[in-house]
C-alpha positions in Angstrom: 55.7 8.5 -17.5 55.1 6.5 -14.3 53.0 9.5 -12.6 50.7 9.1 -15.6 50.8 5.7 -15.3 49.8 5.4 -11.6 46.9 8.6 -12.8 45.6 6.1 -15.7 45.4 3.2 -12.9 43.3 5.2 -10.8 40.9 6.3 -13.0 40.2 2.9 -14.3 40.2 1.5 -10.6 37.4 4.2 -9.7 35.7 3.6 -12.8 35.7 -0.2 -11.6 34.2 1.0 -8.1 31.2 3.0 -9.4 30.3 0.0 -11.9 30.5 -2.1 -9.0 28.4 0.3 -6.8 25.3 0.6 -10.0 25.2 -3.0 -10.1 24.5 -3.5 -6.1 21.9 -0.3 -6.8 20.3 -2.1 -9.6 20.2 -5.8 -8.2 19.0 -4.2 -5.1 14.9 -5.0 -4.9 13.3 -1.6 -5.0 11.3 -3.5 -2.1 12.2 -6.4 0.0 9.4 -8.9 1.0 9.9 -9.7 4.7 9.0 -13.1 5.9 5.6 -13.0 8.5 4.7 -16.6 8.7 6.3 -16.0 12.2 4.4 -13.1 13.1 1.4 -14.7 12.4 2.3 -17.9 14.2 3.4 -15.8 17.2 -0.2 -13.4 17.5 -2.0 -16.7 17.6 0.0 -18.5 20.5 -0.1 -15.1 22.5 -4.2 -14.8 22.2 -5.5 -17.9 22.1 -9.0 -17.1 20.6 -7.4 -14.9 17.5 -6.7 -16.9 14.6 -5.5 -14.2 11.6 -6.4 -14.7 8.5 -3.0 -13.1 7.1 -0.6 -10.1 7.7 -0.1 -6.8 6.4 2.7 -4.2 5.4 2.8 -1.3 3.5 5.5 0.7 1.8 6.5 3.7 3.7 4.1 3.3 6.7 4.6 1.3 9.8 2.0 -0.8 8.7 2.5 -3.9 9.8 -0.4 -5.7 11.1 -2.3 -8.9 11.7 -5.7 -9.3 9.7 -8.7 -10.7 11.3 -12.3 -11.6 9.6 -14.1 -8.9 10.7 -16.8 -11.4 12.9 -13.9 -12.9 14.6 -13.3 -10.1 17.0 -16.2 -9.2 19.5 -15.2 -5.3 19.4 -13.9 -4.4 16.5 -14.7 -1.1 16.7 -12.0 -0.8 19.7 -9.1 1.6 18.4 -6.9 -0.4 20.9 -7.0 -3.0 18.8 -3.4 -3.0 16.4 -5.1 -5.2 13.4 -7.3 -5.2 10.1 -9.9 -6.8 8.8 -12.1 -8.4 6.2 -15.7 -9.1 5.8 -15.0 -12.3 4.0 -13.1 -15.0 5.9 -11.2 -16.4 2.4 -7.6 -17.8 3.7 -5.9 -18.0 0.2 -6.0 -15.2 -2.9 -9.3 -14.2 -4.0 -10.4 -11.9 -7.2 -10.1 -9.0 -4.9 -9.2 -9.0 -0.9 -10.5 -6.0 0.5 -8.7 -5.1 4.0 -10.0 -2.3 6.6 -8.8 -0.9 9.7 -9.0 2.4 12.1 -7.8 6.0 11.3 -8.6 7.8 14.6 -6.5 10.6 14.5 -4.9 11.5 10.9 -8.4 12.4 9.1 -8.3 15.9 8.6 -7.6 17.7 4.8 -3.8 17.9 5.8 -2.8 14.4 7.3 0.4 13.9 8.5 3.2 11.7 7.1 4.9 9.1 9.3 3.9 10.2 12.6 5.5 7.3 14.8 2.8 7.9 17.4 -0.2 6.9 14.6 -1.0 3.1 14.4 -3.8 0.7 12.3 -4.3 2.4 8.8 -3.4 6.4 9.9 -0.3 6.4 7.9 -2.0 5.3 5.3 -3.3 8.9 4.5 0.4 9.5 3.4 -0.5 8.2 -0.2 -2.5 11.2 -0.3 0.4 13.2 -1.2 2.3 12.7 -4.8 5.5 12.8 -3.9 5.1 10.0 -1.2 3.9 8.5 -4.4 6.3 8.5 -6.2 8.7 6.4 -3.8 6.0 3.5 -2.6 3.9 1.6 -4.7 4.2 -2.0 -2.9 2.1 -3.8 -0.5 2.6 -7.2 1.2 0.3 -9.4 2.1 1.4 -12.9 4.0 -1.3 -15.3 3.6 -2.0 -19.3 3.2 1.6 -19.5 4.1 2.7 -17.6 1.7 4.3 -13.3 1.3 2.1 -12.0 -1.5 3.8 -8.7 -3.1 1.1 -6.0 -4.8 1.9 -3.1 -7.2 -0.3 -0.3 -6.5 -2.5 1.1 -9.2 -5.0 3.5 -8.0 -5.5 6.2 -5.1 -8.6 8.0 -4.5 -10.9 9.0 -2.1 -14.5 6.7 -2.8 -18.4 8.4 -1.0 -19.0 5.3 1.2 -22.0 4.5 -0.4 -20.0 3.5 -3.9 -17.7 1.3 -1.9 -17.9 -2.4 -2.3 -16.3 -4.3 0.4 -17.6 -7.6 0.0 -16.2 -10.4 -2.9 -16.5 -9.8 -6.7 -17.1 -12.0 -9.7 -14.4 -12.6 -12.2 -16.7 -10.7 -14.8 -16.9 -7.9 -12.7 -12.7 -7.8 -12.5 -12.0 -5.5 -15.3 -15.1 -3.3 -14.6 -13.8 -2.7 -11.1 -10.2 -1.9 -12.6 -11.6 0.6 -15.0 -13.9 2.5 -12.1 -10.8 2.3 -9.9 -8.2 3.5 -12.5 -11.0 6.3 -13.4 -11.3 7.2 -9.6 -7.3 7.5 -9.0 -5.8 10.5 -8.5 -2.9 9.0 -10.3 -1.7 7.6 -13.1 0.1 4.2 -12.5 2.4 3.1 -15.1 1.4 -0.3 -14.4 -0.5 -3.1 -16.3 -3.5 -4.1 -14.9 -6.2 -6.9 -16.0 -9.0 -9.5 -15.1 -6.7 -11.8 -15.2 -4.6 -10.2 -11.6 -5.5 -10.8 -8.0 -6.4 -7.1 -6.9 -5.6 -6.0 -3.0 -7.9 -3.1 -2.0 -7.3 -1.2 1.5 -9.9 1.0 3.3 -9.9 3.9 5.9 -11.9 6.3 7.3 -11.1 10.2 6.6 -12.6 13.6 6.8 -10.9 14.6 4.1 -13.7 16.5 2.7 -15.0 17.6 6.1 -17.5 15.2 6.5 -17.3 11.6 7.4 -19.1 10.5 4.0 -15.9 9.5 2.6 -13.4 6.9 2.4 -9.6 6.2 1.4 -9.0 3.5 -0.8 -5.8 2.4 -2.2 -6.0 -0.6 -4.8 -3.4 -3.0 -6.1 -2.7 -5.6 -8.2 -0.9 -8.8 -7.5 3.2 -9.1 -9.1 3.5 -11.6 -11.3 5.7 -14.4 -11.9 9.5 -12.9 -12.6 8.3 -9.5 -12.9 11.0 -7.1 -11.6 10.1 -5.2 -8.4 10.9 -1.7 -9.0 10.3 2.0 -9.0 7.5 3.0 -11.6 6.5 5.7 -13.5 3.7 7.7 -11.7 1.8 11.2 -13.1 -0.7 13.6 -11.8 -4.3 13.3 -13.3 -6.3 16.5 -13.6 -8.5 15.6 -11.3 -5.8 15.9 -8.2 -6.0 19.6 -8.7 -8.8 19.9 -6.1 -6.9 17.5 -3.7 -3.9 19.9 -4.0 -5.9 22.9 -3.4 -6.9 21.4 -0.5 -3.9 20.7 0.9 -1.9 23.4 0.0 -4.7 25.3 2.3 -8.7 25.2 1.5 -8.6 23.1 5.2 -11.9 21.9 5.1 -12.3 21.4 8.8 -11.9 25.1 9.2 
């Protein structure tokens, strides 16, 4: 009686554990927001004439960056330079914050993922793939004094000539959300609406083997006491050309 007594503890004792464990997993943010008031306090007492507009950091990437307005910098165009920008100099949330920096050397039709040696917006091109997808959909972005988390909502490689990089009206909101949803590779399970602050970043590629087209992943702002977590993601039909193309139709070939 007392060995299945002791047996019968046990069990209910590991039962407590792994109830214990699940409820760390599922308290756990599916993404932490990491304080960089401080970063950006330190990049502007170590170069005196820089004055970032916010900070930057990405889900999976080492993304991590200070943002400049783009006519702040006298060469921005100088891949040495570990920051992005914006055309617009807004320092609080707009209808849309569009943010653009360097991909030098992960632009062909198989980029790499988390190469530690790629820096600006290269690692960027990991969102390319679905299953990299699937496990990061958040963005930060620290700015007016204040860590800013985005849910991602659309992926898609935009002709450059389509892109619109400067502010948009309020009206034009839900018609950008639709064209953006429409371009996207995938399908977010996310709500989005005119009525969400929308985070749009921008990088070079040769994807298609020309340098006529751009990488663009778009975002929406959390809202108040929604949960951050994992999402539902799915595979539009229009990824089958992406896949073919990386699975071997290497454009730069």
């Amino acid at each position: 009686m007392k060995g299945k007594k002791n047996k019968k503890q046990k069990i209910i004792l590991l039962l407590v554990v792994i109830l214990c464990i699940t409820s760390v997993i599922m308290l756990k943010p599916y993404y932490k927001v990491q304080n960089r008031l401080n970063n950006i306090k330190t990049f502007t007492s170590n170069k005196n004439d820089a004055d970032p507009l916010g900070w930057l950091r990405v889900q999976g990437t080492n993304i991590d960056i200070p943002i400049m307005y783009y006519y702040d910098v006298d060469d921005i165009s100088d891949p040495s330079y570990d920051l992005g920008w914006t055309f617009t100099n807004h320092k609080k949330l707009v209808n849309r914050v569009v943010i653009l920096s360097h991909n030098m050397r992960n632009v062909s039709s198989k980029p790499l993922i988390g190469n530690k040696e790629h820096a600006r917006f290269e690692q960027l091109m990991g969102y390319i793939y679905y299953d990299f997808v699937k496990e990061n959909k958040y963005i930060q972005y620290t700015i007016n004094n204040k860590n800013y988390l985005f849910k991602i909502y659309g992926v898609s490689l935009q002709e450059e000539e389509d892109l619109e990089l400067e502010d948009i009206d309020q009206n034009d909101v839900e018609d950008y959300i639709e064209y953006t949803k429409e371009k996207s590779y995938f399908d977010f399970k996310v709500d989005v609406n005119d009525s969400d602050k929308l985070i749009t970043l921008v990088t070079c590629t040769r994807f298609f083997g020309n340098a006529d087209y751009s990488f663009v992943v778009d975002a929406r702002l959390v809202r108040k006491n929604e949960l951050v977590k994992n999402y539902k993601v799915i595979e539009k039909s229009n990824y089958k050309e992406i896949k073919k193309i990386l699975e071997g139709d290497d454009k730069d070939e």
